[in-house]
N, C-alpha and C positions, 0 to 999 in steps of 0.2 A: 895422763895421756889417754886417747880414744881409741880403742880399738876398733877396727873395721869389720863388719860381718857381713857375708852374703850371703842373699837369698836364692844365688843360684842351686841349681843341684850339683854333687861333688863328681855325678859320669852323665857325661854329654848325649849320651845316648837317653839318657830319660828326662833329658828337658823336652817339655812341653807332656807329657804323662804326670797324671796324680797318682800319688803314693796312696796303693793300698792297704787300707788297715790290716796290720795284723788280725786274726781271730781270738777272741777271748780265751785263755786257760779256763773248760768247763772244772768248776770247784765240786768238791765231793762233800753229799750232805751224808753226815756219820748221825747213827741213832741221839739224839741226846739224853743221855741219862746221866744224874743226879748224887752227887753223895749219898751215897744210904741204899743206894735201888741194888734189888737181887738180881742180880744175871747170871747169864749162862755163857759159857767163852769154848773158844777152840781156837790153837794155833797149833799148827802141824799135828803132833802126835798127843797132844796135849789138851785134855777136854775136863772142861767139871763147875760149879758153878762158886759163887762168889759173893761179895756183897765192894759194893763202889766205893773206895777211899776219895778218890781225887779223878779229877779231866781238866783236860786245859780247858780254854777258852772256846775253841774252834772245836771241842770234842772229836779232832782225832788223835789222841792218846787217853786209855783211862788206866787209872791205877786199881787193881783190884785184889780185896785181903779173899783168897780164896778157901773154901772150904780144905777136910781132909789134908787137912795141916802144909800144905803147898807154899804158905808165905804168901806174900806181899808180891807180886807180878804188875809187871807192867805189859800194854798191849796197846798199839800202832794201828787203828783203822783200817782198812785196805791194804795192808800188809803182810797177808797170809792171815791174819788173826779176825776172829769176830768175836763179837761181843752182843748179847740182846739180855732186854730185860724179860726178865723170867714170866711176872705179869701177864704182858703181850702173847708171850705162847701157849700159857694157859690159858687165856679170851679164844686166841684162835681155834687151841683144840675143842674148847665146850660147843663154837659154834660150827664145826664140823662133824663133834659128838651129837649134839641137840635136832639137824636133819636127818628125816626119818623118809 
């Protein structure tokens, strides 16, 4: 049996109007760092550095075995918590050390 489908719109009131597109959800680009990469973390009262176990796909969650015997943490992107590679902060400081 066929089912009937219209193309009209379901309120009368926006026939003859085009439906405007929704706006895209802007996506959040998270650091990508690497099994093995040393960071540096902070969530709330909690700060100290680490070394990378695991990240998803999408690199907003990373798994991190951290120093000073803390254990194994896990940390959410954009959710109070940050996460950078250790690397990167040392580049920056030498070339803010290095102008004279």
């Amino acid at each position: 049996m066929r089912q009937h489908t219209s193309t009209c719109p379901s309120d009368p009131a926006m026939a003859g109007k085009a439906a405007t597109p929704r706006p895209r959800r802007k996506r959040a680009r998270h650091p990508r760092l690497a099994v093995g990469d040393r960071v540096r973390f902070a969530e709330g009262t909690l700060a100290g550095t680490g070394v990378v176990d695991a990240v998803t796909s999408d690199y907003s969650i990373i798994w991190v075995w951290t120093d000073e015997g803390q254990g194994r943490r896990m940390f959410v992107q954009g959710y109070g918590s940050i996460v950078s590679a250790l690397q990167e902060e040392a580049a920056e400081q030498e070339d803010s050390v290095a102008v004279c």
